[in-house]
C-alpha positions in Angstrom: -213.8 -117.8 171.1 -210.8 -117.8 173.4 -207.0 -118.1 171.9 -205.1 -117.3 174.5 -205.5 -115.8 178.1 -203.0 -114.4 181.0 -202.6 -115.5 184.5 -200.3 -113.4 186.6 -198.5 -115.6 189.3 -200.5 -114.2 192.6 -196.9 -115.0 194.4 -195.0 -112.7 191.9 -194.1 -108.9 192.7 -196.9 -106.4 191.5 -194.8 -105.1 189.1 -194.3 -108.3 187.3 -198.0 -109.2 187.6 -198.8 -105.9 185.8 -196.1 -107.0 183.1 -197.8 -110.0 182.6 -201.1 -108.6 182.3 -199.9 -106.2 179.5 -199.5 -109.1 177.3 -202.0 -110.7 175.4 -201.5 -114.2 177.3 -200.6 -117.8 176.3 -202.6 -120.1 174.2 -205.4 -122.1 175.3 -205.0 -125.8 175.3 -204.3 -127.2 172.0 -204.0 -123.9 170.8 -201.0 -122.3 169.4 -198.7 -119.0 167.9 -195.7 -117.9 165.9 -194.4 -115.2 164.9 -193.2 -114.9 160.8 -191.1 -112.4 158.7 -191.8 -111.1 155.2 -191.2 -114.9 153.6 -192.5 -116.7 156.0 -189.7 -117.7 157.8 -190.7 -118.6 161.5 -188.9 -116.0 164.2 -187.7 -117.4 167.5 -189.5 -117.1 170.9 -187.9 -114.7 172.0 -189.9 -111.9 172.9 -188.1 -109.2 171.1 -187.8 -110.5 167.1 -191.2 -108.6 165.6 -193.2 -110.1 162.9 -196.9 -111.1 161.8 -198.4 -113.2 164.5 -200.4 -116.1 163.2 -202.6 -118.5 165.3 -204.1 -122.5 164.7 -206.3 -124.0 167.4 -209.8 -125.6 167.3 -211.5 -122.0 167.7 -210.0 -120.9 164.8 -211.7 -120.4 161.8 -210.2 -121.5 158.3 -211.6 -119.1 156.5 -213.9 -115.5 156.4 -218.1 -115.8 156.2 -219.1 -115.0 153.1 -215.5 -114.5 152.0 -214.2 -118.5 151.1 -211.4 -117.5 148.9 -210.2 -115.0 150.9 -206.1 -115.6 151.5 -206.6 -115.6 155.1 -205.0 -119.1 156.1 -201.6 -120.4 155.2 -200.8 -124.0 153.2 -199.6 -125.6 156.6 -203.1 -124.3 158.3 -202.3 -121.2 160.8 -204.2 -117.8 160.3 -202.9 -114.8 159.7 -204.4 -112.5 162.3 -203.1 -109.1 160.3 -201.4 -108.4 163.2 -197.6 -107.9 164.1 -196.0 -108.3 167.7 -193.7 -111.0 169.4 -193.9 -114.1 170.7 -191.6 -114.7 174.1 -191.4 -117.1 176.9 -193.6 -120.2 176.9 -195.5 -118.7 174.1 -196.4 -115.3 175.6 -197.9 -113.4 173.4 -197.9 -109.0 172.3 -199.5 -107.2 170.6 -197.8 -104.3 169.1 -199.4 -102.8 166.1 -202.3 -103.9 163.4 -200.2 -104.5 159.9 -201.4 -102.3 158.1 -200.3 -99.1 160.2 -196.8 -100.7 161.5 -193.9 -98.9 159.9 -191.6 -100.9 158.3 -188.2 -99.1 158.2 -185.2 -100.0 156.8 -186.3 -103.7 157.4 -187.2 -103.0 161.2 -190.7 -102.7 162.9 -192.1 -99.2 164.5 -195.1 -99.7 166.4 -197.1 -96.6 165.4 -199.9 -97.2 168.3 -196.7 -96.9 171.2 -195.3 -94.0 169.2 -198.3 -92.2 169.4 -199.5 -93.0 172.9 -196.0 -91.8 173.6 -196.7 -88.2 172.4 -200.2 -87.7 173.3 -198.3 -87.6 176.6 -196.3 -84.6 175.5 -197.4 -81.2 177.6 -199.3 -79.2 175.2 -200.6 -82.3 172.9 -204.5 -83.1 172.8 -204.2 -85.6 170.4 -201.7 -87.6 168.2 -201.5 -90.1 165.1 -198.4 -91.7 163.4 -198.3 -93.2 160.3 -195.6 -94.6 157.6 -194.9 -92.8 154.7 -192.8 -93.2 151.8 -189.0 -92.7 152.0 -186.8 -92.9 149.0 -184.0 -94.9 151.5 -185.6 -96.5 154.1 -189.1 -97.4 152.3 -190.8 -96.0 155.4 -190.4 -93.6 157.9 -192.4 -92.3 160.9 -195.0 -88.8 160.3 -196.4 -87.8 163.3 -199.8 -85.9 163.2 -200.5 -84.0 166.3 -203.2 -81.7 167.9 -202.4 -78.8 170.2 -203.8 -78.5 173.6 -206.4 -75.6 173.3 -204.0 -72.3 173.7 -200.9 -74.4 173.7 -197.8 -73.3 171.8 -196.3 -76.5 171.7 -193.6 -77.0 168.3 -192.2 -79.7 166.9 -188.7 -79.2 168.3 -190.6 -79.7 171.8 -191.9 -82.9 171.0 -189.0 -84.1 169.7 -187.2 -83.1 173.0 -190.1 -85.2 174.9 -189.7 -88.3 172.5 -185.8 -88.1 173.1 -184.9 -91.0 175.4 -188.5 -92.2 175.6 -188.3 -93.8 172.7 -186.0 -95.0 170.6 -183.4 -93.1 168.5 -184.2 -94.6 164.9 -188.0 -94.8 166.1 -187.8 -90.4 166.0 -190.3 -88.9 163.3 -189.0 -87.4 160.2 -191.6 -84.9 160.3 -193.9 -83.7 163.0 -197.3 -81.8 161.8 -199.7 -79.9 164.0 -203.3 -80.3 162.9 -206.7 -78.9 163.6 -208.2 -82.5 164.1 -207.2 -85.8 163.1 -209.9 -87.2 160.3 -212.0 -90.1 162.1 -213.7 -93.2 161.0 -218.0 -94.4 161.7 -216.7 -96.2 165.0 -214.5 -92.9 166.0 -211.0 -94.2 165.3 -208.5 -92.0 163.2 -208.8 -92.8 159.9 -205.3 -93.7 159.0 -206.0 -95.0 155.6 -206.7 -91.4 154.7 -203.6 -89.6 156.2 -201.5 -92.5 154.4 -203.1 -91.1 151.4 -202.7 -87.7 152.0 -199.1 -87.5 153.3 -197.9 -90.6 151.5 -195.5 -88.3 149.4 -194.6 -85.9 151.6 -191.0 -87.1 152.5 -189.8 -87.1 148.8 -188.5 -83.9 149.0 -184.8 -83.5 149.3 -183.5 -83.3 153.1 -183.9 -80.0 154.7 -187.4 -79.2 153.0 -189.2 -81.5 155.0 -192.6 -79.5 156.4 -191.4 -79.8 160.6 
């Protein structure tokens, strides 16, 4: 079924129509989303505050098949889609990140999908993954996972000069690790639930031995 859906203006510039068509559109008639923090609290439309988007609307389902006690639907009726992103402008909605491989930081959102698409653009980078692991001050912080370019000599301190200004400053991995491969999942997708459990500990060393 169909939530929400873009339409460019045709009389808008092509940069703006490209814009638009990067978000995941407005709702559908008698359709509607939010965006909520941590305890529920409802976040402005404003395009920037991030959260977990929830949805309500006559295509949406109240609860999983084969799953009807599954906490998937909140006491005032809107689903929680799992993901987290922004709502803007006449109910515009993005897309940033699935929940469970956001970064929470220091009570602020890191999309680890943009971080990573970032990076794979570095010279010398096949292939990269970010995920959260644990920090002992800021509950979360950024590891990024990459694969080299076949012969490529590529080292973290040249990544980090590529993320400088690209992204930003607080969004900078604590630790950058150079892989073989990246472990993937039936469907092909990295299999982040496994780095998490890998590397989940690996920040809790005092500053200075982090592995770069």
């Amino acid at each position: 079924q169909v939530l929400t859906i873009s339409t460019p203006d045709p009389n808008a510039t092509h940069a703006a129509q490209r814009a638009e068509q990067q978000l995941q559109g407005q709702p559908v008639f008698l359709s509607d989303v939010r965006v909520v923090n941590e305890d529920g609290e409802v976040l402005p439309d404003d395009g920037v505050s991030v959260g977990h988007l929830q949805v309500r609307g006559p295509a949406v389902a109240s609860a999983y098949f084969g799953q009807p006690d599954a906490a998937c639907v909140t006491d005032d009726g809107w689903l929680m889609t799992g993901d987290i992103g922004t709502v803007g402008a006449g109910a515009r909605m993005r897309i940033t990140d699935r929940a469970k491989d956001a970064i929470k930081s220091g009570g602020e959102w890191i999309s680890s999908v943009a971080l990573e698409n970032i990076a794979s653009g570095c010279p010398g980078a096949s292939q990269a993954a970010c995920i959260g692991v644990q920090h002992p001050r800021w509950q979360e912080r950024p590891l990024l996972l990459v694969v080299r370019d076949h012969l490529s000599d590529l080292q973290a301190a040249d990544m980090r000069a590529y993320l400088h200004g690209r992204i930003a400053t607080w969004w900078m991995p604590d630790a950058i690790l150079f892989v073989d491969s990246l472990p993937r999942n039936s469907v092909g997708k990295v299999a982040k639930a496994d780095l998490r459990a890998r590397y989940a500990k690996i920040l809790d060393k005092p500053e200075g031995e982090h592995p770069t």
